[in-house]
N, C-alpha and C positions, 0 to 999 in steps of 0.2 A: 504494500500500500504506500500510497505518496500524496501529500497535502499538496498544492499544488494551489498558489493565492497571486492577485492577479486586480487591478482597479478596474471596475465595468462600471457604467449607469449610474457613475456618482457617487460611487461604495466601494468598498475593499471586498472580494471573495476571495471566499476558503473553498476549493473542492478536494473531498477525498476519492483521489482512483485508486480501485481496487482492481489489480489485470496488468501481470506485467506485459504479455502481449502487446497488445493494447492500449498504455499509458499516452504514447505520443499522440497516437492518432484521438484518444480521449480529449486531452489537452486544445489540439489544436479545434477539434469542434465541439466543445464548449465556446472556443474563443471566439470563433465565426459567429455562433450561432448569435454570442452576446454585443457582440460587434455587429451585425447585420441588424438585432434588433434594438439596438442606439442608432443608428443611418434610420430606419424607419421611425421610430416610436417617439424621437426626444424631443421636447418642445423645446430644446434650445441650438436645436443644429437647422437652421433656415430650409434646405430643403427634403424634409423630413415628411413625410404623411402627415402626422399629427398637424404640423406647423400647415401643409396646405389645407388640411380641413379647415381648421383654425381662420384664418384667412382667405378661407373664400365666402363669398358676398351670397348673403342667404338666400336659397333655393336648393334643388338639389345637388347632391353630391354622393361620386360611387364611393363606396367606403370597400376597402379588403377587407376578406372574411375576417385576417386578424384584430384588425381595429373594431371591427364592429364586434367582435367578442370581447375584447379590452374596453371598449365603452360600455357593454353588457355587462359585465364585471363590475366597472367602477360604479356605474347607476346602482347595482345590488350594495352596494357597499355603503352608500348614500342612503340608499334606505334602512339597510341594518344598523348604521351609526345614528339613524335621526338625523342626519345632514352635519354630524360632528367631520364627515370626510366629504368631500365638494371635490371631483371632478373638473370639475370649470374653473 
């Protein structure tokens, strides 16, 4: 097993792999995956999903299946806190 820690999304992670086969190829997709989902998801990288939802002029807009289950999510989450957590 190997800790293996790393800064994504504004945080410090820790992951532990377990597989030594395996370890690199683990390694590097984790990184992708969290890397790929900071390019998509962050509201601070300008051309981001988030950011063009964000910014576009109300009407509609196609959302990817991911975001629109990430907005699923956080609306649940609004509701379950009483609005102690806001999305917007």
């Amino acid at each position: 097993m190997e800790d293996f820690s790393f800064t994504g999304l504004g945080t410090r992670w820790s992951v532990l792999i377990d597989g030594e086969p395996f370890r690199d190829q683990a390694k590097d997709a984790v990184l992708r995956y969290v890397e790929g989902f900071e390019r998509r998801f962050s509201r601070f990288l300008p051309g981001s999903e988030v950011n063009a939802f964000r910014e576009s002029p109300a009407g509609d807009f196609v959302l990817s299946q991911e975001l629109a289950l990430l907005l699923a999510a956080a609306d649940r989450l609004r509701t379950l806190t009483a609005g102690a957590y806001d999305p917007a």
